[in-house]
C-alpha positions in Angstrom: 16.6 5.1 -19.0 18.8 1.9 -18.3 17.2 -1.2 -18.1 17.2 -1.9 -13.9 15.5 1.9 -13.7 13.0 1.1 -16.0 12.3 -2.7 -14.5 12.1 -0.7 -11.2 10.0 2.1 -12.7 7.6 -0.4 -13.5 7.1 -2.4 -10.2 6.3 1.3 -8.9 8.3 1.5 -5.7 6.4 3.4 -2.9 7.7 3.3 0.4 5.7 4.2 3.7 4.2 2.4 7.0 6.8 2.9 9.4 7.4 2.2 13.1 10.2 2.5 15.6 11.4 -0.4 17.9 13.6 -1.3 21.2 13.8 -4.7 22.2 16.0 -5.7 24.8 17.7 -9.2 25.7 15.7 -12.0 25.5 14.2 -11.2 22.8 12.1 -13.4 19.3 9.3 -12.0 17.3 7.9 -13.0 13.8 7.2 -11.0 11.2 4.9 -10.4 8.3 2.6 -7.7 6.7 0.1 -8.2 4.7 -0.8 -5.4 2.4 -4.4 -4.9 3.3 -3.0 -3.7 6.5 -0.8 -1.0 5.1 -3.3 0.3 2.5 -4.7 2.7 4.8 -1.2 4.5 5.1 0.0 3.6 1.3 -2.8 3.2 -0.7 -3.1 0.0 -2.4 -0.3 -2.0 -3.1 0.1 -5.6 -4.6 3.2 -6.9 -2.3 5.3 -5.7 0.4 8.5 -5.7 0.8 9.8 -4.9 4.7 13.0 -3.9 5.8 14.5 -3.1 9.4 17.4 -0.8 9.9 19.3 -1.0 12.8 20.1 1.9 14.9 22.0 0.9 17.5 22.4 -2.6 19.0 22.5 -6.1 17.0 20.0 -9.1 16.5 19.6 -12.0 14.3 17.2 -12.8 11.8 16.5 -15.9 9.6 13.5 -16.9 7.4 11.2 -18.8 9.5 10.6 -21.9 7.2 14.0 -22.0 6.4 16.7 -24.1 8.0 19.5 -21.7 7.1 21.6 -20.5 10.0 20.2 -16.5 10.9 22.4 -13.6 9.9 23.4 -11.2 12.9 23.2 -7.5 12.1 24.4 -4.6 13.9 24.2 -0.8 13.9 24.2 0.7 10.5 22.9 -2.6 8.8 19.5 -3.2 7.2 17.8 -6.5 6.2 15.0 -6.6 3.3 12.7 -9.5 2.9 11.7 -9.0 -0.8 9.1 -11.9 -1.2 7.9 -10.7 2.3 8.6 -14.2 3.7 7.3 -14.8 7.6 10.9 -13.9 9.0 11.9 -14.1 12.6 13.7 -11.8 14.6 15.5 -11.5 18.2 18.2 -11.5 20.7 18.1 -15.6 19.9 16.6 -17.5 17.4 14.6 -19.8 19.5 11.6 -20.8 21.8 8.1 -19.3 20.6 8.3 -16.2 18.9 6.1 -13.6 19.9 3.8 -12.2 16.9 5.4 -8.5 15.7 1.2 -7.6 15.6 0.8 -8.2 19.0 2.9 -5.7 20.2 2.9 -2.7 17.8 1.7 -0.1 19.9 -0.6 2.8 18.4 1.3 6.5 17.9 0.5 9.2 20.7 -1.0 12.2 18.8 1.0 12.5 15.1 3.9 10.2 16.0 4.2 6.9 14.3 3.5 3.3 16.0 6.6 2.0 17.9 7.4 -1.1 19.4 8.9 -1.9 23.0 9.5 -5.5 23.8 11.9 -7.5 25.9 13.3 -8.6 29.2 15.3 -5.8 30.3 18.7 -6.5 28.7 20.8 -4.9 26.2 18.9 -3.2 24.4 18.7 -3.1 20.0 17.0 0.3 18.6 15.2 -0.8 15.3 13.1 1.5 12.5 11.2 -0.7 10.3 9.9 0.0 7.4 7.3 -1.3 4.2 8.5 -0.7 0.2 5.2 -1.0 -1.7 5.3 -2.8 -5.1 3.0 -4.1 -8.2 4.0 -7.0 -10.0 6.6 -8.8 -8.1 6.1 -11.9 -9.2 6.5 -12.0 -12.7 9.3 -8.4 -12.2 12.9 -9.8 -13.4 14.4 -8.6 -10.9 11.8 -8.8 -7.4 11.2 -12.1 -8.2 14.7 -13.4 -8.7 16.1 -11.7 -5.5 17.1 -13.6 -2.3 14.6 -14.6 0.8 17.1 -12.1 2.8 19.1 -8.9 1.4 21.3 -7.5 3.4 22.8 -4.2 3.0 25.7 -2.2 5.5 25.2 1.4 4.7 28.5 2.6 6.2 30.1 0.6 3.3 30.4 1.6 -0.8 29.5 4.4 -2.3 27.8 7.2 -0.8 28.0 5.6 2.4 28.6 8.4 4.5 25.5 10.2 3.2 23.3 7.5 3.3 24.0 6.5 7.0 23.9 10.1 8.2 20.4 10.5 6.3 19.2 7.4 8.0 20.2 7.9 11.3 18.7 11.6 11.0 15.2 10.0 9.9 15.6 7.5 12.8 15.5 10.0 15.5 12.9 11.9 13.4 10.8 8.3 13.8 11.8 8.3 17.4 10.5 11.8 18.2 7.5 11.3 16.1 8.2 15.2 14.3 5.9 15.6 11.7 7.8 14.9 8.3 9.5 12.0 9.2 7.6 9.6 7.1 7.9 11.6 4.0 12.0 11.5 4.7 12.2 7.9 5.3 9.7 7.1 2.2 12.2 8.4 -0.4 15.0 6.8 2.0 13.4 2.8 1.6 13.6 3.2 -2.2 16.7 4.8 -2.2 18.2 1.8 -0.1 16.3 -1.0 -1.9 17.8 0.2 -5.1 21.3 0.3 -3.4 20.9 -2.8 -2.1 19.8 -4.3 -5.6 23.1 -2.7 -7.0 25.4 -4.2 -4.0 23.9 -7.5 -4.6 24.7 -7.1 -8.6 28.0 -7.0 -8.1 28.8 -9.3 -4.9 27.1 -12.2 -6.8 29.3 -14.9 -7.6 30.4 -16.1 -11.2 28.1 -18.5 -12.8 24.9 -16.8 -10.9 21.5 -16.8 -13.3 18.8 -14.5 -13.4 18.3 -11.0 -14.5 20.8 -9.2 -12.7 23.5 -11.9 -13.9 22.2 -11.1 -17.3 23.5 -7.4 -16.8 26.6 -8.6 -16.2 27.3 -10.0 -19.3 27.8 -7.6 -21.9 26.0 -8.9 -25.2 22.7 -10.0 -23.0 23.3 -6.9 -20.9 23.1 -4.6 -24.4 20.5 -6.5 -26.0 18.2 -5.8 -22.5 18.9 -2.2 -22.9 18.1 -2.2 -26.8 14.6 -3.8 -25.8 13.7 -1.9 -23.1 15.0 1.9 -24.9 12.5 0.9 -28.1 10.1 -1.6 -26.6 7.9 -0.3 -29.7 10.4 -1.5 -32.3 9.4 -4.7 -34.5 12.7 -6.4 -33.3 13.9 -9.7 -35.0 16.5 -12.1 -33.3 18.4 -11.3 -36.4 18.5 -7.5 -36.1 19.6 -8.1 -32.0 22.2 -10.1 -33.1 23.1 -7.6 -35.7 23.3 -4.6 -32.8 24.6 -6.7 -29.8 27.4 -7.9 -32.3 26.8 -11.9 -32.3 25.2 -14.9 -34.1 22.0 -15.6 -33.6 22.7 -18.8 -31.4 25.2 -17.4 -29.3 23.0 -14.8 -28.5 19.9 -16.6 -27.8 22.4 -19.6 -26.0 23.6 -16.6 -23.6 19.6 -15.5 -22.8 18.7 -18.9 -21.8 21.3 -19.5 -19.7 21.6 -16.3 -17.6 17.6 -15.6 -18.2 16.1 -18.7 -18.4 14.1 -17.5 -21.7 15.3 -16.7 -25.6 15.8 -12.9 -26.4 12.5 -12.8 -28.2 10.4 -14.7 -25.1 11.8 -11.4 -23.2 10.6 -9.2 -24.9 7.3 -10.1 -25.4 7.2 -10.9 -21.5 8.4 -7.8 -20.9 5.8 -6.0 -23.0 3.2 -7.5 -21.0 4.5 -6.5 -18.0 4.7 -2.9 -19.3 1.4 -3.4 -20.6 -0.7 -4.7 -17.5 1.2 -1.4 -15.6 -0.3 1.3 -18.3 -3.7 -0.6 -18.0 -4.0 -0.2 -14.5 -2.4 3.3 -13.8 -3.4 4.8 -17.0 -6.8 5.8 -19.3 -4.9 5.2 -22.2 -7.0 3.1 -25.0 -6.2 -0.3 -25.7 -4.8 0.7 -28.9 -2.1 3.1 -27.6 -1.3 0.9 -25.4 -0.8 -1.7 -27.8 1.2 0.7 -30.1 3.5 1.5 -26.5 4.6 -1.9 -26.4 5.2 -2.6 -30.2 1.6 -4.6 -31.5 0.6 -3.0 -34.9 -2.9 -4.2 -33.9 -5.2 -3.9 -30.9 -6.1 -7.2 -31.9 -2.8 -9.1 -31.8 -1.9 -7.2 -28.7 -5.9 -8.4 -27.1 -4.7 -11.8 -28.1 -0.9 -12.1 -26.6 -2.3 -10.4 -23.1 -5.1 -12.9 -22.9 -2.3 -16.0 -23.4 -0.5 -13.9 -20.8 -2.9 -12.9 -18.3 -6.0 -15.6 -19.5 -8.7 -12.4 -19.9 -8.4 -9.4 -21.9 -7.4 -6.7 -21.4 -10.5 -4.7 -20.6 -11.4 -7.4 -18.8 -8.3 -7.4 -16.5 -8.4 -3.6 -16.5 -11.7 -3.5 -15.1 -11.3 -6.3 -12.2 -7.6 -4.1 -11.2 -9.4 -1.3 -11.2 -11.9 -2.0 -9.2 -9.2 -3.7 -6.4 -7.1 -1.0 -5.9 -10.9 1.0 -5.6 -11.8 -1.8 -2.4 
């Protein structure tokens, strides 16, 4: 498994929750979910990440606390608000915009909830959409992504297929058919992936963060090494040794495109794959601490409790009993 599969592996990517919209001229709404809201239809989930796919039409859409100028899209584009920012959306960016809540309407039988807002103008045909996710915050990749991600399916690879699959789950969504949301589910991750790969490569030279990190190839090689044999008792001399540089110019490479040394990494990264098999597994602490490389349940115990600040049956038993409420 390469390295952005397993990150993504990890934050569990589960899409659902979704609705079909036409606005038409004037039009402003703002936007947020929260996930309590969408547990009923998804189960529990620690973050949301919406998206809105336009079908036909365009609109503009900015982050509402930011002062950035909003970003039109038209048919065959979708937006993705990874840290679920309060965005706002419409014909115009101005004036008070009207809460997306207050005018989701409830489905008619088995269809899904659609929205139908506006003055009477041209009109924009929107399917919106929720990506589920654990751990977003401290994930290396959800947490370093933009406030918006946009994506054009019509352009890159596989472009044909994924507009033509999209468009055929849209008017699924519009004709409420029962199915629909299992199609478009397995859609939203296929497209937040995409997107994450699009964004990879657009991103400019001298970019940080995780994805920048898999651009280079010695940092890019050593994150595969850790995350193919998280169990192995690495040294920064025996990364250096496979990646094929020194020490420091190895370690000089992780903090500048990571923001941590190589070792740092890995042991972050072990917790993250650690807190994950604690709360979606019945494994023992001492398999799990074996999984991510801890030769004791004791030294593991102690680096999740600097990580987390309880142990882990501690922390096991108060995510358990969340995702239960």
């Amino acid at each position: 498994m390469d390295a952005l599969s397993d990150v993504l592996r990890i934050a569990r990517l589960k899409g659902g929750v979704f609705l079909h919209a036409e606005f038409t001229e004037p039009w402003c709404i703002a936007a947020q979910m929260v996930p309590e809201l969408c547990a009923p239809f998804m189960g529990p989930v620690e973050h949301l990440i919406p998206y809105h796919y336009v079908v036909e039409g365009e609109l503009l859409v900015r982050i509402a606390d930011g002062d950035v100028e909003p970003v039109r899209l038209g048919a065959g584009e979708v937006v993705l608000v990874p840290h679920n920012d309060v965005h706002l959306m419409g014909s115009a960016i101005r004036g008070t915009p009207v809460p997306a809540g207050d005018i989701i309407c409830p489905p008619q039988g088995c269809g899904l909830f659609s929205v139908r807002h506006g003055g009477g103008g041209k009109a924009a045909r929107v399917v919106c959409g929720f990506l589920g996710c654990d751990g977003a915050r401290n994930n290396p990749v959800l947490s370093t992504l933009p406030p918006l991600l946009v994506l054009n399916v019509d352009e890159g690879g596989g472009a044909e297929w994924i507009r033509s699959t999209f468009q055929f789950a849209a008017d699924e969504v519009a004709s409420g058919r029962p199915g629909s949301e299992a199609v478009l589910s397995k859609l939203s991750e296929l497209l937040f992936v995409e997107a994450i790969r699009r964004y990879s490569l657009a991103m400019p030279e001298g970019q940080t963060g995780w994805l920048a990190g898999l651009r280079d190839p010695y940092v890019s090689r050593a994150v595969a090494l850790f995350h193919g044999d998280l169990a192995r008792p690495w040294t920064i001399d025996d990364l250096a040794r496979e990646v094929g540089l020194s020490r420091s110019a190895l370690a000089e490479r992780f903090v500048r495109l990571l923001g941590v040394p190589p070792i740092q990494y890995l042991a972050n990264w072990r917790m993250q794959v650690a807190s994950q098999e604690l709360r979606n597994t019945a494994a023992s602490l001492a398999q799990i601490a074996n999984v991510v490389g801890y030769d004791s349940e004791a030294a593991f115990s102690r680096a999740f409790k600097r990580a987390f600040g309880s142990a882990p049956a501690s922390w096991r038993k108060s995510a358990v009993s969340a995702q239960a409420a």
